[in-house]
Backbone bond lengths (Angstrom), bond angles and torsions (degrees), N, CA, C in turn:
res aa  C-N    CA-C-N  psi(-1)  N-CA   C-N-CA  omega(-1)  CA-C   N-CA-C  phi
1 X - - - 1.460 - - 1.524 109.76 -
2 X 1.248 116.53 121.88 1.843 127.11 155.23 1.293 113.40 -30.01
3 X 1.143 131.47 88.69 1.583 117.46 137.33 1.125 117.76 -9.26
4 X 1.658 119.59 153.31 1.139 123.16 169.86 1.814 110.64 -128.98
5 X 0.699 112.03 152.04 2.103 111.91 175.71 1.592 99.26 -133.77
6 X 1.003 121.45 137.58 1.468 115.88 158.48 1.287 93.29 -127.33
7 X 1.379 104.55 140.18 1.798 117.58 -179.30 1.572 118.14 -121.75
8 X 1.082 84.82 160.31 1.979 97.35 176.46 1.260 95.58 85.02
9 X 1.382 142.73 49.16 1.664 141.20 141.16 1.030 117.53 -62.38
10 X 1.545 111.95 129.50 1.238 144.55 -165.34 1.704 116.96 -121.68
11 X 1.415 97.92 -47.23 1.639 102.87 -171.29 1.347 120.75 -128.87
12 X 1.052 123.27 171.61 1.932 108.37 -170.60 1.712 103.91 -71.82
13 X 1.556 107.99 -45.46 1.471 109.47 -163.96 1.310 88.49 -57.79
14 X 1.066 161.72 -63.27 1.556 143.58 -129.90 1.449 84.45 -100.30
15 X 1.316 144.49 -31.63 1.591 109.87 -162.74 1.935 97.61 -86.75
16 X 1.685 92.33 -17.84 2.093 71.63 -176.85 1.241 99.41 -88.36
17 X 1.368 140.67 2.70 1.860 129.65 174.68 1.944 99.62 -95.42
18 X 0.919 108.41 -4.46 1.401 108.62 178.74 1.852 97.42 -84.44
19 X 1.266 103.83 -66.82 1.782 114.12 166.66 1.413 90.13 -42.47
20 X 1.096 129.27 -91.41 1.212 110.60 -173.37 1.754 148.31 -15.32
21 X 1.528 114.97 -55.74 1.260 116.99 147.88 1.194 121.16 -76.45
22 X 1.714 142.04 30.59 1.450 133.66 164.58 1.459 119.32 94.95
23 X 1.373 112.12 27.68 1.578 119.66 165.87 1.365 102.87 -71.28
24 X 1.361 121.73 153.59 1.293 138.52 -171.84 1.664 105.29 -119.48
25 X 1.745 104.19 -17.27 1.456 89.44 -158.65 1.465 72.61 -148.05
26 X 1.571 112.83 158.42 1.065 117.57 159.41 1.838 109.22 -123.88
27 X 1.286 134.77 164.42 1.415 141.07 176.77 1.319 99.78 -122.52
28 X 1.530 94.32 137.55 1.854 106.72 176.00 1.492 104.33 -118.22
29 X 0.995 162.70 118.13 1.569 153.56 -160.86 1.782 104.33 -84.74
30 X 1.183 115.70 100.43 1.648 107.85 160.26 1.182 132.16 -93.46
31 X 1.628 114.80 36.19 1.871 131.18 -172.81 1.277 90.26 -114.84
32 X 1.645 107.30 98.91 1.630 98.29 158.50 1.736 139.37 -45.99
33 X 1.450 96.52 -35.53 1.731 102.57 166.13 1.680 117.35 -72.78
34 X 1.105 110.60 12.74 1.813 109.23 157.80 1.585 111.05 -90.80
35 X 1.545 95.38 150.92 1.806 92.10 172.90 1.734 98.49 -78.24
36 X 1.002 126.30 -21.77 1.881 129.29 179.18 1.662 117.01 -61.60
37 X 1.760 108.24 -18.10 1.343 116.25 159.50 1.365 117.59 11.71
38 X 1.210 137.51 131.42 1.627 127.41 167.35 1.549 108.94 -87.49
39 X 1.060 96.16 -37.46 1.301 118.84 -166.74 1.724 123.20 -66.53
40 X 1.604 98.84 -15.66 1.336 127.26 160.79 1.318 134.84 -61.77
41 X 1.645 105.91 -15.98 1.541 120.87 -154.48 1.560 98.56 -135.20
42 X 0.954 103.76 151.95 1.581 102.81 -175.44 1.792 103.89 -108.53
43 X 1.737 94.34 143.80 1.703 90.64 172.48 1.626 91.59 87.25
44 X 1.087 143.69 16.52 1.444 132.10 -165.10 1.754 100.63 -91.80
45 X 1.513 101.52 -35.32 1.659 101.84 -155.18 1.437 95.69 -87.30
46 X 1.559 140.35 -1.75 1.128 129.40 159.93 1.910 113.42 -88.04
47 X 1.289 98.07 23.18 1.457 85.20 176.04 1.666 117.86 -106.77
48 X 1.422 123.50 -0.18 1.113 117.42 173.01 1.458 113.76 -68.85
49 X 1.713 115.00 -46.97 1.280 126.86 -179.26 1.612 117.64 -62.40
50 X 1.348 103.28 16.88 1.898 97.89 -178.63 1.552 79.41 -140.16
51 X 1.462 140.65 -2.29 1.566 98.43 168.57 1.630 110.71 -83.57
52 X 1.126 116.60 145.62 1.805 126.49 156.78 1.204 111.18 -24.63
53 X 1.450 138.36 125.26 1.528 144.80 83.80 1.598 95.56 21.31
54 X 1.364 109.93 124.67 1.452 136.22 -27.34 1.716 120.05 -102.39
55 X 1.481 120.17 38.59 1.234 134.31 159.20 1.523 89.62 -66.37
56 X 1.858 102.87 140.69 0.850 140.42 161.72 1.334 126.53 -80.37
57 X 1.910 135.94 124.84 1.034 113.99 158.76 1.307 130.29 -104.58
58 X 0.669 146.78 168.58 1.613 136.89 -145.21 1.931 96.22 -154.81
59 X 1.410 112.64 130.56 1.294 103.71 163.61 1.242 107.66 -110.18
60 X 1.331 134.62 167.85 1.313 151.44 -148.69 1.591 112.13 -136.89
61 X 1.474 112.28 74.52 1.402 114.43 -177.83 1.495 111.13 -104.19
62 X 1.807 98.44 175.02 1.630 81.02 161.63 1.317 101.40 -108.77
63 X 1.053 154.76 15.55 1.503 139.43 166.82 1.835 94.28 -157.54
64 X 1.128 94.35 158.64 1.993 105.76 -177.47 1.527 118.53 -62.17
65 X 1.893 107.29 -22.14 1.103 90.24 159.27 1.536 147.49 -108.15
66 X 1.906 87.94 29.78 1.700 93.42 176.29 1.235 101.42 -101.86
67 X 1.320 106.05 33.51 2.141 95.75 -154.60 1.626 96.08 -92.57
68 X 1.421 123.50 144.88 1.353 133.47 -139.10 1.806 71.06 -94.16
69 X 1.954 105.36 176.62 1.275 97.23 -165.37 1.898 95.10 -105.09
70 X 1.276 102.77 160.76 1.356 114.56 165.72 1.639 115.41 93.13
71 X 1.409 95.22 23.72 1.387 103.62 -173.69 1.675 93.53 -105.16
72 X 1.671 129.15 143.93 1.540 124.20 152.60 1.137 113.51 -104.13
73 X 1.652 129.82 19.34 1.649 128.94 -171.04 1.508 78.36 -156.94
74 X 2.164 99.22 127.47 1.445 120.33 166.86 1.483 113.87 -137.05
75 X 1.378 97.22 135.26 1.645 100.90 -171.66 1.873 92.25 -107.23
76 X 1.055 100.50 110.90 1.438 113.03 -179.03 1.482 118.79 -120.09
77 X 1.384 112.00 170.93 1.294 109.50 -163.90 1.641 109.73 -107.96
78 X 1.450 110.21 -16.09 1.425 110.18 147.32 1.654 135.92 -143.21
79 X 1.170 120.80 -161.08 1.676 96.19 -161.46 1.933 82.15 -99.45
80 X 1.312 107.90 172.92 1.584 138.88 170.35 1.697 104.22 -83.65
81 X 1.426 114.24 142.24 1.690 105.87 173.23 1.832 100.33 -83.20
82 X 1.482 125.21 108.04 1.228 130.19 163.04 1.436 99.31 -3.85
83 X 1.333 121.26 -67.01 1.732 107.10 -141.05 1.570 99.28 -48.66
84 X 1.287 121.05 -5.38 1.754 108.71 -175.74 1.542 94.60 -165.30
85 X 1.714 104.35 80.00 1.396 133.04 149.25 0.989 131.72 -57.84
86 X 2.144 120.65 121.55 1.390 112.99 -166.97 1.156 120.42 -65.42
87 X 1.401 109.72 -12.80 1.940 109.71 175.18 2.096 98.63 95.09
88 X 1.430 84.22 17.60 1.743 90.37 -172.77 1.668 98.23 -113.96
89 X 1.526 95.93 159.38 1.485 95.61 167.27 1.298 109.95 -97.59
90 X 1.129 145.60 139.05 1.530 168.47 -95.72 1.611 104.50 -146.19
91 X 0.960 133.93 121.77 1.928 137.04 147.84 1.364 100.66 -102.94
92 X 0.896 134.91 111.15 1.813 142.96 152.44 1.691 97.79 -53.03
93 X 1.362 115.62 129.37 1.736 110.93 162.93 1.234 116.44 -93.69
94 X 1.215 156.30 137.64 1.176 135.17 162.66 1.387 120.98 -136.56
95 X 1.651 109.22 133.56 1.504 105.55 -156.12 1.868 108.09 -91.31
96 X 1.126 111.67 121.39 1.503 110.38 176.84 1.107 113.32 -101.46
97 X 1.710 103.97 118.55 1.338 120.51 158.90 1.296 123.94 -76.31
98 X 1.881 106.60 -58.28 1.502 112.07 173.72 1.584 108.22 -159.36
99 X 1.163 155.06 -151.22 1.135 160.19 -176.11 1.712 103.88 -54.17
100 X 1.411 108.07 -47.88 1.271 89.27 -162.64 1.719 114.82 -79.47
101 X 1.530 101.23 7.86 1.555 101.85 -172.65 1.633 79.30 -80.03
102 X 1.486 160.42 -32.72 1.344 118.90 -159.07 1.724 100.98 -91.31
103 X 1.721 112.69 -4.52 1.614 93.28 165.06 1.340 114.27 -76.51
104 X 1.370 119.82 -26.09 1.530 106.11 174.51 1.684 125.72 -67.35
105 X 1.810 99.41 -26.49 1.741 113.75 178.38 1.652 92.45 -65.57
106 X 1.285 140.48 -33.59 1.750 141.32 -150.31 1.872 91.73 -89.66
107 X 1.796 119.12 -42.77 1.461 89.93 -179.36 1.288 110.32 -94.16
108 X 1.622 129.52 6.36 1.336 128.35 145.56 1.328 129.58 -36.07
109 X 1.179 96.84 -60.55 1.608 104.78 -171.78 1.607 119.60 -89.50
110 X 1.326 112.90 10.50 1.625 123.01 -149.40 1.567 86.42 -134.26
111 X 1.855 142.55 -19.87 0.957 138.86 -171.14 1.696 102.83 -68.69
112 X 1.519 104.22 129.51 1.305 117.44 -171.16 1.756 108.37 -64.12
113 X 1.490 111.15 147.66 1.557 95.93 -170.34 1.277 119.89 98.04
114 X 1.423 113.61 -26.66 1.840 110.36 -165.19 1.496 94.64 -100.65
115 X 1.359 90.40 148.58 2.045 107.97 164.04 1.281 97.79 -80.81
116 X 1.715 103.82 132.26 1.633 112.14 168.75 1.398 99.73 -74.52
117 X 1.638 94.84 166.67 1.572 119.19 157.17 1.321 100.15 -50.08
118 X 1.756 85.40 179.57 1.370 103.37 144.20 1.279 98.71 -139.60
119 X 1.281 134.63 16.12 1.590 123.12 170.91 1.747 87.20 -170.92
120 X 1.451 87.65 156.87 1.889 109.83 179.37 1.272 101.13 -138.39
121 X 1.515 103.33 114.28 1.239 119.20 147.67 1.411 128.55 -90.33
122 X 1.585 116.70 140.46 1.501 132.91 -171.93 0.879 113.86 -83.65
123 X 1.177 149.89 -156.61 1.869 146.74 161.48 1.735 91.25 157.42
124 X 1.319 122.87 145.10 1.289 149.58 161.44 1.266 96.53 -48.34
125 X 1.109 117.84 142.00 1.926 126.25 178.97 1.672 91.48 -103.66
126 X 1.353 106.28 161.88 1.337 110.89 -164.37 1.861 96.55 -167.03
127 X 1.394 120.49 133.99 0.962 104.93 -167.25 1.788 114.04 -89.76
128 X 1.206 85.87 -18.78 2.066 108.01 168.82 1.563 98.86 -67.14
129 X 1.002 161.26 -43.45 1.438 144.28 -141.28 1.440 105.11 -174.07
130 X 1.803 100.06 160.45 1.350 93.29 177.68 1.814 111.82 -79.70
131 X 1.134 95.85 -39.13 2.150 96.02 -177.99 1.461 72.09 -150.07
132 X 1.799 81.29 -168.85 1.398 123.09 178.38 1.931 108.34 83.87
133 X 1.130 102.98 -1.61 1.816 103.54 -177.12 1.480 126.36 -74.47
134 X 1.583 112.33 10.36 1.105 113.35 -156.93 1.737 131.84 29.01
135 X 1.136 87.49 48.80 1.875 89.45 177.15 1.808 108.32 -119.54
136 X 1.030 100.95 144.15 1.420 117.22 -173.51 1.624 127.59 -77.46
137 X 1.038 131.73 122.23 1.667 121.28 166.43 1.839 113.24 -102.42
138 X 1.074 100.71 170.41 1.265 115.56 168.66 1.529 123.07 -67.92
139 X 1.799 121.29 93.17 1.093 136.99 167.87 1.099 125.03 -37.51
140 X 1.164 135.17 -32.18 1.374 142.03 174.20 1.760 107.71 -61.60
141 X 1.725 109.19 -28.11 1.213 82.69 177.82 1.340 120.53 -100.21
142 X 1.807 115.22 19.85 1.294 128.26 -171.58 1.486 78.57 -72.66
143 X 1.661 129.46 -60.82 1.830 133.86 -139.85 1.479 75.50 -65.40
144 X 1.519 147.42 -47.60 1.459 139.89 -133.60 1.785 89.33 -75.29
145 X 1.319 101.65 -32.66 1.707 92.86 -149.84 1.669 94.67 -91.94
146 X 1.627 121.65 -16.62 1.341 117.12 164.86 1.610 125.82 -48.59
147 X 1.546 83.66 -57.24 1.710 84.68 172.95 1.246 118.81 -87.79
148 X 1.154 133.08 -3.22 1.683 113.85 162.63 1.752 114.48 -80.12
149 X 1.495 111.74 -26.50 1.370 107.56 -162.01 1.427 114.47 -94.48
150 X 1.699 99.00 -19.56 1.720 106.57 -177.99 1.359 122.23 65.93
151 X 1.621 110.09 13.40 1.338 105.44 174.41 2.062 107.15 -125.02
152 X 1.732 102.03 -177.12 1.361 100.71 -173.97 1.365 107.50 -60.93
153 X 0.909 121.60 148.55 1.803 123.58 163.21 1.116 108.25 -121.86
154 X 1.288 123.80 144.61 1.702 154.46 -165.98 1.208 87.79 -102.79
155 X 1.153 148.76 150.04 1.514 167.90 110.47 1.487 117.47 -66.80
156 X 1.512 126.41 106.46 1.521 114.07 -170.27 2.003 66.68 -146.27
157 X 1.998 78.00 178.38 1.504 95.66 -167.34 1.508 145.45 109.49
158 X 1.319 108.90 57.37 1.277 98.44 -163.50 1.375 129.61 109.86
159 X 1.600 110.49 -14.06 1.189 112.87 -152.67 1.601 102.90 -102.68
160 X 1.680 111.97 150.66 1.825 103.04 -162.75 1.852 87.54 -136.07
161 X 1.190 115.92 165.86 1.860 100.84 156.14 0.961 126.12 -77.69
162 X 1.402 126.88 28.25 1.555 129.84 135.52 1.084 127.72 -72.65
163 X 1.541 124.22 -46.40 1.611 128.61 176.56 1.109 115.32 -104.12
164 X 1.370 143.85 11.68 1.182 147.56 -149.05 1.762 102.64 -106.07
165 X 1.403 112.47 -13.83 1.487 134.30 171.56 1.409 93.32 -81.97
166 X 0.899 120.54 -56.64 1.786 111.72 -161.07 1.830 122.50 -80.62
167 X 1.456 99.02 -17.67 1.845 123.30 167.19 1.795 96.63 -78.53
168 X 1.332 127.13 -46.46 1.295 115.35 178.31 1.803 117.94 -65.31
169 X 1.611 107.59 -57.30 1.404 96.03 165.96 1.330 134.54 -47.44
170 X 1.649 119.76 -47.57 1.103 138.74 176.28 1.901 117.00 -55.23
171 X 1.079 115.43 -46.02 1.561 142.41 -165.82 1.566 105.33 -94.90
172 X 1.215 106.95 -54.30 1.831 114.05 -146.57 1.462 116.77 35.98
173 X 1.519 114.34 53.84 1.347 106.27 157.10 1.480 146.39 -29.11
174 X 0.851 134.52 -170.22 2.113 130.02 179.23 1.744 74.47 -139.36
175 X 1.116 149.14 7.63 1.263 133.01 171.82 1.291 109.47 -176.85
176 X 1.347 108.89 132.85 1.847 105.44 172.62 1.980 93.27 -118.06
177 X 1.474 103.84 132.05 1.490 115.60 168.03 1.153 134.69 -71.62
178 X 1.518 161.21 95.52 1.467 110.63 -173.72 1.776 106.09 -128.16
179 X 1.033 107.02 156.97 1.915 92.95 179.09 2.125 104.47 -123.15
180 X 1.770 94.15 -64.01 1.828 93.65 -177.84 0.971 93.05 -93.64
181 X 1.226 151.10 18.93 1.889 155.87 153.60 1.894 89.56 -45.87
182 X 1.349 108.26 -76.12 1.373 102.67 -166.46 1.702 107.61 -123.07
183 X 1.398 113.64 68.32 1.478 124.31 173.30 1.628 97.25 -118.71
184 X 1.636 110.39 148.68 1.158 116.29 138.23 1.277 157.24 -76.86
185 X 1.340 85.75 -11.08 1.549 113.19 161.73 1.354 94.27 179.19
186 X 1.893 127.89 163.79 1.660 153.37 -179.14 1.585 96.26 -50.11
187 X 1.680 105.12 99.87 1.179 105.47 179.66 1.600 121.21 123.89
188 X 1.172 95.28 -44.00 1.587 98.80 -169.81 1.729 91.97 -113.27
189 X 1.686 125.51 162.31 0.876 116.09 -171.87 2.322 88.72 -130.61
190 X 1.068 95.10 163.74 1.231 107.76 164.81 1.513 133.95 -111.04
191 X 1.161 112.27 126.14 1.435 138.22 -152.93 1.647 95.58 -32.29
192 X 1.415 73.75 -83.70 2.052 116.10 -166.58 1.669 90.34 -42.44
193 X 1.075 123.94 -43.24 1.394 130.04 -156.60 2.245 109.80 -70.09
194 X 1.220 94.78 -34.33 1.261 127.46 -144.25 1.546 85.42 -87.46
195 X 1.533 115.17 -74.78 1.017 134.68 139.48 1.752 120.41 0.46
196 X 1.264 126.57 -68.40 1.380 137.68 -135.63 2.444 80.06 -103.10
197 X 1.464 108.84 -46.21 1.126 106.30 -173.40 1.462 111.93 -59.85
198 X 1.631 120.65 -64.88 1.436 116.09 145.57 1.456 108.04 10.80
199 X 1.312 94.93 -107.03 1.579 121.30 -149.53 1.891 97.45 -46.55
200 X 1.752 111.12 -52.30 1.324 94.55 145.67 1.556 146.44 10.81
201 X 1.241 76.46 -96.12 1.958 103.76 176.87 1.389 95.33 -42.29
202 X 1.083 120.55 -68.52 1.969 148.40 -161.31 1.590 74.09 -33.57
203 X 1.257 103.54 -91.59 1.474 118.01 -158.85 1.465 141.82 -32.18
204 X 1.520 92.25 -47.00 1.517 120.83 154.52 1.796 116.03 -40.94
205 X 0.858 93.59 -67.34 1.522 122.97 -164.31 1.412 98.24 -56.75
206 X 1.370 122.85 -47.95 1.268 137.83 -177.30 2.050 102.96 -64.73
207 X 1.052 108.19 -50.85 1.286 116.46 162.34 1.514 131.18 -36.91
208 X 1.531 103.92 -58.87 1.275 113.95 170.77 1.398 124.02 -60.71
């Protein structure tokens, strides 16, 4: 079965109806230049401690030491030098443009000194932002970077509960991401939407 992440949580109602339809993971944004900001919204930092065991929350930095506090899972944009490990488990982000973004992900993760992941997430590179743009990359090179790297891969990017069936058959991710996939607007998420991707995933997965 697909993992699920829904990202860019902001408020309690959307992160417990997300738990609710079968999120596994939730995303908190710690990049002040996103409109998904946490830090924008009030009441945000008491919302990890009220979702359910055993959803994950995950903060969303770009390096370990902007990572907001009280998080033990960081999806960051680069690795930490081991000799002084945050004691966190690690998401590598990595933005794909085209082939040569997984030679640049290979001396990422291969630089002597660094703590590995334990999972890589993909996302469309974009020269406006780090994620969240709903723009799409080429899936094929999500399967390329599965089997060279041997680890979980996240699938984010683009993805809505319309296509989010056809990235699971196609891919078989260990995780599909999504943030303006199913928002009503930067910040707020939509029910029906949230809902419909879920059941999605479900389906897919069931397929495979």
């Amino acid at each position: 079965m697909t993992r699920i992440k829904i990202c860019g949580i902001t408020n309690l109602e959307d992160a417990l109806f997300a738990v609710q339809c079968g999120a596994d993971a939730l995303g908190f944004i710690g990049v002040p230049e996103s409109p998904r900001y946490v830090g924008r919204f009030d009441g945000w930092d008491e919302i990890p401690s009220l979702v359910p065991p055993p959803v994950t929350c995950i903060c969303v930095c770009r390096t370990v030491t902007d990572a907001l506090q009280g998080f033990e899972t960081l999806q960051t944009y680069s690795l930490p030098n081991s000799a002084r490990p945050p004691r966190k488990r690690l998401i590598l982000t990595a933005r794909i443009s085209g082939p040569s973004s997984l030679e640049d992900l290979a001396v990422a993760i291969k630089q002597p000194g660094v703590q590995p992941p334990a999972a890589l997430l993909l996302d469309a590179y974009s020269p406006g932002a780090l994620g969240g743009t709903g723009e799409r990359f080429d899936w094929a090179l999500a399967k390329q970077a599965q089997q060279r790297f041997g680890l979980p891969v996240i699938l984010a990017g683009g993805l809505t509960p319309e296509n989010v069936a056809e990235a699971i058959i196609k891919i078989q991710p260990w995780m599909v991401d999504v943030a303006s996939g199913v928002e009503a607007e930067p910040g707020r998420k939509d029910p029906a939407k949230v809902n419909a991707f879920c059941e999605a995933v479900r389906n897919a997965s069931r397929e495979v």
